[in-house]
N, C-alpha and C positions, 0 to 999 in steps of 0.2 A: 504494500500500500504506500501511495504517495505520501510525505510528509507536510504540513501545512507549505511552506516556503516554496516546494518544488512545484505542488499544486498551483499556488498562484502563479507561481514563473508559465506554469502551462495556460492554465485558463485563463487565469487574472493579470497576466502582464502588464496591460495596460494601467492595473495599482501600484505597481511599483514602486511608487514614490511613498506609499505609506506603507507601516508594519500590519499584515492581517493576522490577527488574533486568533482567527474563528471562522468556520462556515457553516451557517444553521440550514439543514432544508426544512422549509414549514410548507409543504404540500406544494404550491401554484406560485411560492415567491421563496427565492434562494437571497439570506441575508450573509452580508459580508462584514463580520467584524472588525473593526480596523482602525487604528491611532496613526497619529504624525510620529514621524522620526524627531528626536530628541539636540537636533541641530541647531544653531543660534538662527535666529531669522533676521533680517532688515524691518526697523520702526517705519513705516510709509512716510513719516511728516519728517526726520530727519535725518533715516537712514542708517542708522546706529545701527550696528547687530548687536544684538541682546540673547541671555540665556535665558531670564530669569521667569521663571513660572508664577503667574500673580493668580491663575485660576484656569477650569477645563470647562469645556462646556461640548455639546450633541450636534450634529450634524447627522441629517440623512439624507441622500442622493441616490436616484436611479443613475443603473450602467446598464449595459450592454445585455442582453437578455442572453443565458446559456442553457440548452437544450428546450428552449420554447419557452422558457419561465421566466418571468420578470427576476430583474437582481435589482436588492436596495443594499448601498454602501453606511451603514452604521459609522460615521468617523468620529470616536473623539478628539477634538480640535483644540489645544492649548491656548490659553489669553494672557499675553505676554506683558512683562512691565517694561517701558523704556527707563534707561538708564540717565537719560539726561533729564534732570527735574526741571529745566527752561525749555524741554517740548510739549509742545500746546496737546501732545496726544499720548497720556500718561499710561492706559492700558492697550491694547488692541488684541486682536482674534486672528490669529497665525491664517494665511493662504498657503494654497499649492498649486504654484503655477504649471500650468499646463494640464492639471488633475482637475481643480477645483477653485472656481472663481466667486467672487462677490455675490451673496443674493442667490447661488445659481442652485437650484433644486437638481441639476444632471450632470454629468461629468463631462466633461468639456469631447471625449471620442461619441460618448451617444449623441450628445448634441450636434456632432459635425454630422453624424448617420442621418438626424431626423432633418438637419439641416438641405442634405443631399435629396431625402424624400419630399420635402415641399417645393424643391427650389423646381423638380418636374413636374410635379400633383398638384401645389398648393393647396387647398383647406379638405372638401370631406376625402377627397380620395386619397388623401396622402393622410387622413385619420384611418379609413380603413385600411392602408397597407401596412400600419405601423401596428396595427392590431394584430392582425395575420405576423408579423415579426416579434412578438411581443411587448409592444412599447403602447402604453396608456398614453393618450395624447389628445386632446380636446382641440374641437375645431379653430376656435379662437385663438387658443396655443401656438396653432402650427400656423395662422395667419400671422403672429408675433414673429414666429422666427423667422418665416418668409422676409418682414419688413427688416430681419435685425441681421439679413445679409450685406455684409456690404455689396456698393457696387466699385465694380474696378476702375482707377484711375487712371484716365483716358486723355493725349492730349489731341491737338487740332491735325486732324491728319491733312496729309499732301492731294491726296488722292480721294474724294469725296462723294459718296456715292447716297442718291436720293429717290426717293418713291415714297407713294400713299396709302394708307391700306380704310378700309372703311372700315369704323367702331361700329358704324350702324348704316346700313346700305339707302344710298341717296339722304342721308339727314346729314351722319355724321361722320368724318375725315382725320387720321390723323397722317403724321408725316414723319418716315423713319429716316436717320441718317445713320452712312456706315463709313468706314475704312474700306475703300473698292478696291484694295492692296491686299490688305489682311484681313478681311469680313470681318473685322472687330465694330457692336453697335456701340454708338457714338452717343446718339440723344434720341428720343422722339419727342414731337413736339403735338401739339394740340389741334388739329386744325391744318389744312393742307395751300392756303391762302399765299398768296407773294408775300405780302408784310410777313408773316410767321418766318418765312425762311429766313429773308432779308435781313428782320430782329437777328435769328440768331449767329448768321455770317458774318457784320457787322460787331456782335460782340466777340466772334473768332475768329480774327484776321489767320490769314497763314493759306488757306486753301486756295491751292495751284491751279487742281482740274475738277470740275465739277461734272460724274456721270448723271444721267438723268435720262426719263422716254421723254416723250415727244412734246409733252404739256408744255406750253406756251409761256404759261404762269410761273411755273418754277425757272425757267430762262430768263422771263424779266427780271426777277428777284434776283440772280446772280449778275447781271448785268447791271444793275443798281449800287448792290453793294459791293462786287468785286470787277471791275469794266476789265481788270487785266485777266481775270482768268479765264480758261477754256474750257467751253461747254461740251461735254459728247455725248450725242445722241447713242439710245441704248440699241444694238445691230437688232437683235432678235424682237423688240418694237417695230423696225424697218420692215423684216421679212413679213410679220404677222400681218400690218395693214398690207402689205403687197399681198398677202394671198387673202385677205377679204376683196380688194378689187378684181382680184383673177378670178375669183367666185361668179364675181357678178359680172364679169364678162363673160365666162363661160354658159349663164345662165340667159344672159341675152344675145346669144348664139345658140340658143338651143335649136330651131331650126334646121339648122346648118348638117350640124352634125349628128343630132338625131336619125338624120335621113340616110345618113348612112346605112344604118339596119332597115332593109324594106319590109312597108308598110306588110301588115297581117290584116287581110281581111276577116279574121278571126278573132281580132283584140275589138272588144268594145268600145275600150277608151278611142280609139284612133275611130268607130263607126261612130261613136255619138262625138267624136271634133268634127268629123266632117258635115253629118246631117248636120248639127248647129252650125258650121258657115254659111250653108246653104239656107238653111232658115234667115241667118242673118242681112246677109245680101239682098233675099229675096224680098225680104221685107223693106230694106234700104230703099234697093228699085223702083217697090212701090211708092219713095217717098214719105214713108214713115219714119218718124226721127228716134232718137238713139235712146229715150224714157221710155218712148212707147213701145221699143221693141221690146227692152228689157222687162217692161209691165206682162207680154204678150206671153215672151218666152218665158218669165219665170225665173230671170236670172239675174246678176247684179249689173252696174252700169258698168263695171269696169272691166267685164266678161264681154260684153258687148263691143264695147271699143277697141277691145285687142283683136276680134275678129273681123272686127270692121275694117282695121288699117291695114290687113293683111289681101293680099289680090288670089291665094292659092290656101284651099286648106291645108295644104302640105305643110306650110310654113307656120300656122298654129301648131304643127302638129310639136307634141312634149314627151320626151324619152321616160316611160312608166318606172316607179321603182319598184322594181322588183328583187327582193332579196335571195341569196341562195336558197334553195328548198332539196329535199330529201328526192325529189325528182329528176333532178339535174344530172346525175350520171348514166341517166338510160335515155335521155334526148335523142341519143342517135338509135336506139333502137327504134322509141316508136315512133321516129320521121320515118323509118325505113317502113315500119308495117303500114302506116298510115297511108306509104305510099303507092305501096302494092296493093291494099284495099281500104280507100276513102270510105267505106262503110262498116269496118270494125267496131266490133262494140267493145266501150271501155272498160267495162267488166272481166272482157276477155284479153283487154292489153295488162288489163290492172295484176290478174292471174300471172302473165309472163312475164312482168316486170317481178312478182315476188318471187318467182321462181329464180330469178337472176340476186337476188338477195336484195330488195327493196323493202325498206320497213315503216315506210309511210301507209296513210289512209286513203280509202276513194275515193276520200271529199276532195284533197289534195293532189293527185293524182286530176281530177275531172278538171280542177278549177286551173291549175299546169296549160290542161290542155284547150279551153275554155278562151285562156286568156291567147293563146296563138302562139307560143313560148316553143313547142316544137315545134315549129315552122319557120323559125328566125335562125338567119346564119351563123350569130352569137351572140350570150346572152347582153340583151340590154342594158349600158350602165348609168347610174345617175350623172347630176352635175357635178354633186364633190366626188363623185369616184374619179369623172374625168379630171375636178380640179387638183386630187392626188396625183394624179400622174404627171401633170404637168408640171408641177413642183416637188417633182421629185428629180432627184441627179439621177441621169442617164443613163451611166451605167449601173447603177443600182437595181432598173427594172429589170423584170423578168422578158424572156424571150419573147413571149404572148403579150403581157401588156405594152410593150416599146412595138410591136407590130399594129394593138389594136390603136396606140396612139397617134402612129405614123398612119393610121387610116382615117383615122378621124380628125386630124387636125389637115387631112392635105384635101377634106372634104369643106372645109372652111379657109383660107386663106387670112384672114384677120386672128384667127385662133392658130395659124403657124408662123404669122407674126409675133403671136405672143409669146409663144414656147421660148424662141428665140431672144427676147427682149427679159424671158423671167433665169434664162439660163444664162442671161449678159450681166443683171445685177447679182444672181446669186455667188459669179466670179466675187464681185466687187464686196461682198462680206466676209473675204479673208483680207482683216489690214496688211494694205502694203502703198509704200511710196510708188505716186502716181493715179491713186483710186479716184482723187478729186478729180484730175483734169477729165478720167474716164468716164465720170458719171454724168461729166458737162454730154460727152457724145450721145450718152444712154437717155439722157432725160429731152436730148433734140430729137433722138430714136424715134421717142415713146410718144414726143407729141406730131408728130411725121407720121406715126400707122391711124388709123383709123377703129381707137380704141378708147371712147369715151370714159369711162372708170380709169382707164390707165392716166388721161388726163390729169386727174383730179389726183392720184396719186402722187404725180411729177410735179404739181404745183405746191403739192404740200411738203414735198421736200426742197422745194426752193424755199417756203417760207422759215424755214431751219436750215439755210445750206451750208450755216458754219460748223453748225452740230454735226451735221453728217458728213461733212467733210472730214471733219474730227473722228467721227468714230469708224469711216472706212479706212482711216491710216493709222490711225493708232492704237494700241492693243489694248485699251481700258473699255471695261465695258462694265454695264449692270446689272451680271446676273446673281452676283453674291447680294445684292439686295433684292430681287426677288425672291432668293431663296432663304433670306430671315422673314421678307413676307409670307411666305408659305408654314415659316416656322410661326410666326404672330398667329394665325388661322388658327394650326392647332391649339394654340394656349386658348383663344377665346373660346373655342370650343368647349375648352376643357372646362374650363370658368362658365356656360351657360349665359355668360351676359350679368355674371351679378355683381364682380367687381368693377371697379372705380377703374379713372384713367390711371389712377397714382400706383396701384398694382400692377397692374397692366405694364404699363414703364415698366416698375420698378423690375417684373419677369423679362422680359426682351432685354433690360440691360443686364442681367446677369448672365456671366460668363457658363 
């Protein structure tokens, strides 16, 4: 059997610093007997070390819980006389630094433990995980130690990286700054406004380069208070609005390239686009106007005018979305039977399809075939399917989709302008010296094709073209502040919306 001394050396290390007497087990709490070593101590007010014993007095402290069971430290604690009779502080109560501080009901190792569990949990979930650990710890408690972490002392970095994140979506804003160097958080401030920034650049001269997206607001604010330093737009903002406009170019091409897959006299959608241009037209003809028809047919105005402007129902016509289905690997079969006998019954394709190992239904199965899907040369794909491809690096696709692209886009000529124009700026978000003069070609490019959205794109990067001039040559960018933005998400979450800004802080700046 272990000896008292060796036992603590094993379990109790971390007492060290005092002599244990004792170890009681009382069922569900394991008590630690234990005194101070008999050492001269330092008087606090003048520093004297002293032996002299004026009186003992109790101390009891939680530690560290062993084998599931709460530990309480029993210390008695010595009250020392100073030896200088002209110090204003004639008894005092011996400490043990590092062990045992002021006031403090836990030992300074539990403390740093429970410390660790709020500083990710904060209040009830960091009460119940300390229960599940053994440590008794009150909601409120573990709010106290939260606030009673320091935060780390941070000075003005070089390199300054900005973003907003919503405390409450369209009301309320706040506004993170980092180190875009070392992702070390900086401040958050209250509020996402130009004055808010401006206040606080102003009262921290020093910053060089300021990263930031695309917001207008945070630009003027640096240019206010700092006119000499450089703004750089954030790349992956760039890319993002470039592929919302590629969206909607592709979307208002859908005619075009739609028609690549010929028409199924078997799809509904494509029989009721066309009956209703015909409807529509025919009505026009007659001179009835564009309410009255909409009253007529039953359908909104704005259904109406799109069939209106069009001379061919072709050109209404919209690529269906159709998702993969359990059907899709024996397409080739029953085009073939279908084709040998246009009067098969589905019931009897539905049978050879299971036999080949299909594990779908006949509803699914019917509505397959219903919809004209095995009669098309290949399957249909949406707008963002196409606008995936498009934006994607070329040699990255597959053998199939670089062929289905190469067909679809040489079906439209304005959509193989684009490809071309989105494969030109994607060069241009790897920094390097030279990207500015190149985007001057690219943004003459874009307004030279015949791409409306693209426009509006190319102007909005002029009304920033220092920033992105900056952030296509230079290798600073903001994605280590998005990525404490993603960390903020989950604390709010975590929090439910109950705490304060001042928490809230106080977690994003802790390391």
């Amino acid at each position: 059997m272990l000896e008292i001394d060796a036992l603590a050396g094993v379990v109790f290390s971390g007492l060290s610093a005092l002599v244990i007497e004792g170890v009681v087990d009382e069922g569900n709490l394991v008590r630690v007997v234990a005194r101070t070593r008999d050492d001269p101590v330092l008087c606090p007010v003048c520093a004297t070390p002293t032996g002299r014993v004026h009186g003992f007095c109790g101390r009891m402290v939680a530690d560290l819980p062993v084998d599931g069971r709460r530990v309480v430290v029993s210390v008695r604690v010595r009250r020392m006389a100073c030896p200088v009779w002209s110090c204003s502080r004639r008894t005092f109560r011996e400490q043990v630094p590092g062990l045992l501080e002021r006031y403090q009901r836990r030992t300074n190792r539990l403390a740093d433990q429970l410390g660790a569990v709020v500083r990710e949990l904060a209040g009830r979930a960091s009460v119940r995980l300390s229960r599940a650990l053994g440590v008794q710890v009150a909601r409120s408690t573990a709010l106290r130690l939260l606030r009673r972490l320091p935060l780390p002392a941070v000075g003005v970095p070089r390199v300054l990286g900005v973003d907003d994140f919503a405390l409450r979506r369209r009301h309320r804003y706040a506004t993170i700054l980092i180190d875009a160097e070392t992702g070390t958080r900086i401040d958050v401030l209250p509020g996402r406004g130009a004055e808010v920034l401006e206040v606080w650049l102003r009262a921290h001269p020093g910053v060089e380069i300021v990263c930031r997206d695309g917001s207008l607001t945070y630009g003027e604010a640096v240019r206010r208070a700092l006119p000499d330093a450089v703004q750089v737009s954030d790349r992956w903002h760039l890319w993002r609005n470039l592929c919302d406009k590629t969206l909607a170019e592709v979307r208002s091409h859908t005619s075009c390239w739609a028609a690549v897959n010929p028409p199924r006299p078997g799809g509904v959608r494509e029989r009721t686009t066309r009956e209703r241009w015909h409807q529509v037209h025919d009505l026009l003809g007659k001179g009835v106007g564009l309410m009255e028809c909409a009253r007529r047919l039953d359908v909104s105005l704005n259904t109406v005018k799109r069939y209106a402007r069009r001379s061919e129902p072709e050109e209404v016509r919209r690529a269906p979305r159709y998702r993969q289905t359990l059907v899709d690997p024996y397409r080739d079969h029953l085009r073939a039977r279908r084709a040998e006998d246009p009067a098969v019954p589905v019931m009897r394709l539905f049978h050879e399809i299971r036999e080949l190992g299909y594990t779908g239904s006949l509803n699914l199965l019917y509505r397959y075939l219903t919809q004209g899907r095995a009669e098309g040369d290949r399957p249909v794909i949406t707008a963002r399917h196409l606008n995936r491809l498009l934006l994607t690096d070329p040699d990255r696709l597959r053998d199939k989709d670089a062929d289905l692209l190469r067909d679809l886009t040489a079906a439209c000529p304005e959509l193989a302008a684009l490809a071309r124009l989105i494969h030109a700026f994607a060069e241009l978000l790897t920094p390097a010296v030279g990207n500015d003069t190149q985007l001057t070609e690219w943004i003459t490019a874009a307004r030279a094709a015949d791409l409306p959205h693209l426009h509006g794109f190319a102007n909005g990067v002029e009304l920033d073209r220092a920033a992105v001039d900056a952030a296509l040559t230079l290798p600073h960018h903001n994605g280590r502040t998005e990525g404490v933005n993603t960390r903020t998400k989950r604390i709010m979450r975590q929090m439910h919306g109950r705490a304060g800004f001042d928490l809230l802080r106080h977690r994003i700046l802790l390391p």
